[in-house]
C-alpha positions as CSV (number, residue, x, y, z in Angstrom):
1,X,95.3,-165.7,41.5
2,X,93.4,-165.9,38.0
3,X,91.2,-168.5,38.3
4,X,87.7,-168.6,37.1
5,X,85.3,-170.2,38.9
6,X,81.6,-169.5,38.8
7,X,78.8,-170.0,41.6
8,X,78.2,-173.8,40.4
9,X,82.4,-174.1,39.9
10,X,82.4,-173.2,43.4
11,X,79.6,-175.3,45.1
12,X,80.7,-178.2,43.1
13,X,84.6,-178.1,44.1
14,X,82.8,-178.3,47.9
15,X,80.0,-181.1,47.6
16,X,82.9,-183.0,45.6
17,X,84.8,-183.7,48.7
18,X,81.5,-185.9,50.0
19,X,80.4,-182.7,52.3
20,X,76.8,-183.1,53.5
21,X,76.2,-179.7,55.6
22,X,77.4,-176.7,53.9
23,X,76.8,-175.0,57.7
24,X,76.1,-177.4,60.3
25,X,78.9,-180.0,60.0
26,X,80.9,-179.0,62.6
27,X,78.0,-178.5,65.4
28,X,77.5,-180.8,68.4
29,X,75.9,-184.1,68.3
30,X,72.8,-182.6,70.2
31,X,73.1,-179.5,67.6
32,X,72.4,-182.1,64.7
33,X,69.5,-183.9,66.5
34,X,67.8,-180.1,66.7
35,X,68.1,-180.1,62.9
36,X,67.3,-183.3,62.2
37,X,64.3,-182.9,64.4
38,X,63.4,-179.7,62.9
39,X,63.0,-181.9,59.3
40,X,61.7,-184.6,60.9
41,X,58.5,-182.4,62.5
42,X,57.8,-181.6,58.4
43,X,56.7,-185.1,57.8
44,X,55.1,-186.1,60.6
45,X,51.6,-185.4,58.9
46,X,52.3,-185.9,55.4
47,X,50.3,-188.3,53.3
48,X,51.4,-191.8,52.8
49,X,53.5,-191.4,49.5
50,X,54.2,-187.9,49.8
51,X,56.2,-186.2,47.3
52,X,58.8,-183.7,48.7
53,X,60.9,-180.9,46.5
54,X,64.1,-180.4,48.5
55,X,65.5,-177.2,46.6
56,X,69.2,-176.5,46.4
57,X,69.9,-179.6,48.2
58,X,73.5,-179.9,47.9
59,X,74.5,-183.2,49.1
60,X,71.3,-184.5,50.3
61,X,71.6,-183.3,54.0
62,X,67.5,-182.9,54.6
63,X,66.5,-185.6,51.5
64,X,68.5,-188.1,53.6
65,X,67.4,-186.9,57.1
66,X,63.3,-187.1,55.6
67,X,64.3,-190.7,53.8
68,X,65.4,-192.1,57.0
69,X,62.1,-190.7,59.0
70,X,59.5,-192.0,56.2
71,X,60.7,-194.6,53.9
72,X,57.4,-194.1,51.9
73,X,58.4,-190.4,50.6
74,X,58.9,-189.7,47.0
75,X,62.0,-187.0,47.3
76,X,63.2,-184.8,44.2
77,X,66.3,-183.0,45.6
78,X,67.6,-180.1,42.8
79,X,70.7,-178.2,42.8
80,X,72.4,-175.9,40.3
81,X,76.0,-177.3,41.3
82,X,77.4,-181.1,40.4
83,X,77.1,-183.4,43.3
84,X,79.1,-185.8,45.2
85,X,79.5,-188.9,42.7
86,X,78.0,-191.3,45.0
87,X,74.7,-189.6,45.4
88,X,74.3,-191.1,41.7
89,X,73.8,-194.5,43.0
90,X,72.5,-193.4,47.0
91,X,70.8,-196.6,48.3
92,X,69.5,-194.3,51.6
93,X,66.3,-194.4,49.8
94,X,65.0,-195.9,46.2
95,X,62.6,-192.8,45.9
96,X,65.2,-190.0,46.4
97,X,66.5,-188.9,43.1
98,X,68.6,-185.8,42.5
99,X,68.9,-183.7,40.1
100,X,72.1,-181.8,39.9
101,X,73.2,-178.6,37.6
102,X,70.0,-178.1,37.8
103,X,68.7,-174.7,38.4
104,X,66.0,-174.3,41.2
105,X,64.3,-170.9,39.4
106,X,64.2,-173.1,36.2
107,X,63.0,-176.6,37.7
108,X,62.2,-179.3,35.0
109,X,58.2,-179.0,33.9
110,X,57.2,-182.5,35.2
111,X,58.9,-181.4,38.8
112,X,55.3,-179.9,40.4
113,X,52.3,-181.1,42.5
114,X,54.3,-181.4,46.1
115,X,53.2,-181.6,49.5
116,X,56.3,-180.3,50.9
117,X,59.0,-178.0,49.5
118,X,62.1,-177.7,51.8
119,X,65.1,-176.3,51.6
120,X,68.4,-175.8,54.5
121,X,70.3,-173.2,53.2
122,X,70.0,-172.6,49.9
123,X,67.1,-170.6,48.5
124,X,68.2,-167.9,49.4
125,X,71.1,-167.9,47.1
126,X,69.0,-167.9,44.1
127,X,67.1,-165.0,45.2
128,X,63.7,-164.9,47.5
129,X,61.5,-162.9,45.3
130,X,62.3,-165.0,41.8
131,X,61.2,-168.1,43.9
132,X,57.7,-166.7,44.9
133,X,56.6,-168.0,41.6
134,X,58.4,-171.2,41.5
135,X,56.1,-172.1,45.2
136,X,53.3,-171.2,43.7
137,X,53.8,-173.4,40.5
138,X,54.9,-176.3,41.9
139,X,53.0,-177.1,44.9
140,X,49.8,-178.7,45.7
141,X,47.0,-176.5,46.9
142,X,47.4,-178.9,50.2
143,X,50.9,-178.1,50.6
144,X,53.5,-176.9,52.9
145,X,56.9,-175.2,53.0
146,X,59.9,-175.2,55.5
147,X,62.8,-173.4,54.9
148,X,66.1,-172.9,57.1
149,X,67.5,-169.7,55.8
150,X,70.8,-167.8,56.1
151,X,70.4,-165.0,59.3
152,X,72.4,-162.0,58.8
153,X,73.1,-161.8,62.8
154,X,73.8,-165.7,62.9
155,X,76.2,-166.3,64.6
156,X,77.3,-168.8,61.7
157,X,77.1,-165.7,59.6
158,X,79.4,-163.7,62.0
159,X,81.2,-167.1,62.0
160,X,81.9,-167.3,58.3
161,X,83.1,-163.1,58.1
162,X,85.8,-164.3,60.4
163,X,87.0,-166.7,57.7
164,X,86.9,-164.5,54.8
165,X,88.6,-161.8,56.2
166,X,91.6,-164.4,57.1
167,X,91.5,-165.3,54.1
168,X,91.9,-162.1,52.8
169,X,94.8,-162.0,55.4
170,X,96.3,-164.0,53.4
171,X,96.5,-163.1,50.2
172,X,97.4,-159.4,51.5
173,X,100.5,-161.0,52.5
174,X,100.7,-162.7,48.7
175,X,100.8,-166.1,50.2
176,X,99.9,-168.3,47.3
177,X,102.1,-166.0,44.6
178,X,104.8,-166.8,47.6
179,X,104.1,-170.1,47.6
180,X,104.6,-170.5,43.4
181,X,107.6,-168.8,43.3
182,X,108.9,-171.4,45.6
183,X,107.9,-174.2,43.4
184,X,109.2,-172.2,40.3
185,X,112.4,-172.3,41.6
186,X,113.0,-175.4,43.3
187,X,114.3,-177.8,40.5
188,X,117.5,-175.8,40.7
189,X,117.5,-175.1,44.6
190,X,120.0,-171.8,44.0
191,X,119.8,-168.5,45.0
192,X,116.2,-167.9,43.5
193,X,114.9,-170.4,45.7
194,X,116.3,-169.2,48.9
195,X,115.5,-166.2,48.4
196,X,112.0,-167.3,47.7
197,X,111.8,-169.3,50.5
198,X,113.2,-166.5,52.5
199,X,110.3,-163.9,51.1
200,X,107.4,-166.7,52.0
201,X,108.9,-167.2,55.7
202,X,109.3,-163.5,56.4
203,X,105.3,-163.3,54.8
204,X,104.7,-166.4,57.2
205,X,105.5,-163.5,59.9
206,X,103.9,-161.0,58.5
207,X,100.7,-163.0,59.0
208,X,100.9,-163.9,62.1
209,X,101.6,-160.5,63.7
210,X,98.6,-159.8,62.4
211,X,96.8,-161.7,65.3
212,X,93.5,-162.2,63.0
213,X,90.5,-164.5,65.0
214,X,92.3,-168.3,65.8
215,X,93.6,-168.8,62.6
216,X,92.1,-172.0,61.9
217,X,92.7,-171.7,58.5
218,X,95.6,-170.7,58.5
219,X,97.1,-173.4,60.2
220,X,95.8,-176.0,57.9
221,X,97.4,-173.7,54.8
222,X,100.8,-173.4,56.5
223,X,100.7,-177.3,57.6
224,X,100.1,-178.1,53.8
225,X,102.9,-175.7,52.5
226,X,105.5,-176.8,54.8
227,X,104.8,-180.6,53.3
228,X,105.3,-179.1,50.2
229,X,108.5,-177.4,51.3
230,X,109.5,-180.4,53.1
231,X,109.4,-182.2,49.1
232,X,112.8,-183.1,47.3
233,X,113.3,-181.1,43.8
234,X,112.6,-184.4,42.1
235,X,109.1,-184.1,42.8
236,X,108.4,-180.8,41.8
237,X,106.2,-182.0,39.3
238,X,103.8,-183.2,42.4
239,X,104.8,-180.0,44.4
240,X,103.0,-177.7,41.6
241,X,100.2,-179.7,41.9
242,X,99.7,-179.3,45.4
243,X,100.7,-175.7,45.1
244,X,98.2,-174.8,42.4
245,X,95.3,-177.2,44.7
246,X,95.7,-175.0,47.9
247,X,95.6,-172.3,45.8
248,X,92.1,-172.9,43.8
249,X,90.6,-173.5,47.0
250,X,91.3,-171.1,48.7
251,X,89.8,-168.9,46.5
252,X,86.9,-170.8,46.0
253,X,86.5,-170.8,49.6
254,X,86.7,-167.6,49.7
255,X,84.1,-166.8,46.7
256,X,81.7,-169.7,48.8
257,X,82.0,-167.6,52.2
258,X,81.2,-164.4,50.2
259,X,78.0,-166.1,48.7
260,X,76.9,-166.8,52.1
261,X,77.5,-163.9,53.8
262,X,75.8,-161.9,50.9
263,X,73.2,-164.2,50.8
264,X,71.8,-163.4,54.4
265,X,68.9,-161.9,55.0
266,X,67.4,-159.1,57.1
267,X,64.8,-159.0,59.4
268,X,63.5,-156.6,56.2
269,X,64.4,-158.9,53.7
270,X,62.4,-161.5,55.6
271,X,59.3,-159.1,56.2
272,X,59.5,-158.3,52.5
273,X,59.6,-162.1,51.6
274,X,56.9,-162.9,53.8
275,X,54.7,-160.7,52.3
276,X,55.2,-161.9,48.6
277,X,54.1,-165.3,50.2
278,X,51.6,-163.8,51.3
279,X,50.2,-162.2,48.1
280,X,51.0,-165.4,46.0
281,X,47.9,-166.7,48.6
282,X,50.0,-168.6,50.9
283,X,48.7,-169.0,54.4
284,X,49.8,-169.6,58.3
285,X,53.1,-168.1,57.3
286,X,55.6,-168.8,60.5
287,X,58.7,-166.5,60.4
288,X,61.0,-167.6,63.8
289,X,64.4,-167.7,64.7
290,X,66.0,-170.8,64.8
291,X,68.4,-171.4,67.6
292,X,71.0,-174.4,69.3
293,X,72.3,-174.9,71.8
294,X,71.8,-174.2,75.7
295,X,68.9,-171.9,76.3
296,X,71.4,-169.4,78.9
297,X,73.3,-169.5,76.1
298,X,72.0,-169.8,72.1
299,X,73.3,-170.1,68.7
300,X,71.4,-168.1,66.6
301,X,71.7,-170.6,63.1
302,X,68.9,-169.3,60.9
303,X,65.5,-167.7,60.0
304,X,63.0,-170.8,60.0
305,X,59.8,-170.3,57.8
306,X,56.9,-172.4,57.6
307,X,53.8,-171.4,55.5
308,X,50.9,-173.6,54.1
């Protein structure tokens, strides 16, 4: 495939669906209380009126969680991407405002003075030692931090390598040039196109011999190819399209799992962090482990880091 997307193409494509977890959708009921609970013990002792900085806050997961626990917050959520299209107008809270293609190591001047700066998932992309500075500037001397960051033995880590590598399954097998060659060649449904057809089932095969984790991905990408093979020739105008969609996404799916699974931090990349935190005179700095689930039994989800 040739596409070019950059990081923000990427991110955007994702939040434009109306995703609010980048991470955490799929967990468990109780799994979202721990979260929500884990943002919800940030504000408890906040002033009345306190202004938060949620930084690459994607669609609002933790602006909306805080906005629904304190009413009385002022919320600036930033993020370098272009957000859902209803966040423009979000009525969850008439203090939130967001900020979108907006980069988080070049905030805005007027965006400082906080009592909180938060962020689930996302700091960590931009870089942890270019955001030392950024603290620093832009929060009040009374201030606090909270931050849920990529683990690089998270089990939603492990979780996402799973993915990419089926998705480079995939397009070791030439799927989505399969796929096009298909479309190419169904207006005239002749010999080209069988024999495309044939090449894409025998690739179909190929794949799944290849017995690669549960395929969950897979099976959605098949399901949505055979509705485009299932399409008469007189509607291979709408047939490219879907072809070419399937295709963009998956690769930006792929470049988004590749983000995050670079993005993840070491218990030395964490030490290291820490200790720039440390030296920028930040205090009561809390590095944990943040796990779900059953205690027999934990998902590890994310480094959690508190400091003051």
């Amino acid at each position: 495939m040739n596409f070019k997307l950059d990081s923000k193409d990427v991110w955007s494509m994702y939040w434009s669906t109306g995703e609010q977890h980048s991470c955490v959708a799929a967990q468990s009921q109780d799994d979202l209380a721990a979260i929500n609970q884990y943002w919800f013990d940030a504000v408890v002792q906040l002033p009345i009126n306190a202004r938060v900085l949620d930084l690459a806050c994607g669609n609002g997961a933790v602006s909306l969680t805080l906005a629904a626990k304190r009413a009385d917050l002022v919320i600036d959520a930033v993020d370098k991407s272009e957000l859902a299209p209803n966040l423009k107008s979000v009525k969850a809270n008439d203090n939130i405002r967001f900020y979108e293609s907006t980069d988080i190591l070049a905030l805005p001047e007027h965006l400082k003075g906080y009592d909180l700066i938060c962020s689930q998932f996302g700091v960590e992309y931009a870089g942890l030692k270019k955001l030392v500075p950024v603290l620093k500037d832009r929060i009040r001397e009374t201030g606090s931090l909270r931050f849920l960051i990529h683990h690089h033995s998270s089990d939603l880590v492990s979780g996402s390598r799973l993915k990419l590598q089926e998705y480079q399954a995939l397009e070791s097998i030439n799927l989505f040039v399969l796929v096009n060659d298909v479309v190419s060649t169904m207006i005239d449904e002749g010999q080209a196109h069988r024999s495309a057809r044939q090449k894409l089932e025998y690739a179909g095969q190929a794949f799944v011999e290849k017995q690669i984790g549960t395929k969950p991905i897979a099976g959605k990408i098949f399901d949505a190819i055979a509705e485009i093979l299932a399409l008469p020739r007189e509607q291979n105008a709408r047939a490219r399209a879907l072809a070419d969609n399937i295709s963009i996404r998956a690769y930006a799916e792929q470049q988004r799992l590749g983000q995050m699974i670079d993005s993840a931090q070491t218990p030395e990349m964490m030490d290291e962090f820490v200790n720039l935190l440390d030296s920028a005179g930040f205090e009561h700095i809390d590095l944990s482990q943040f796990a779900l689930g059953d205690k027999s039994e934990p998902y590890l989800l994310a480094w959690s880091l508190q400091a003051s």
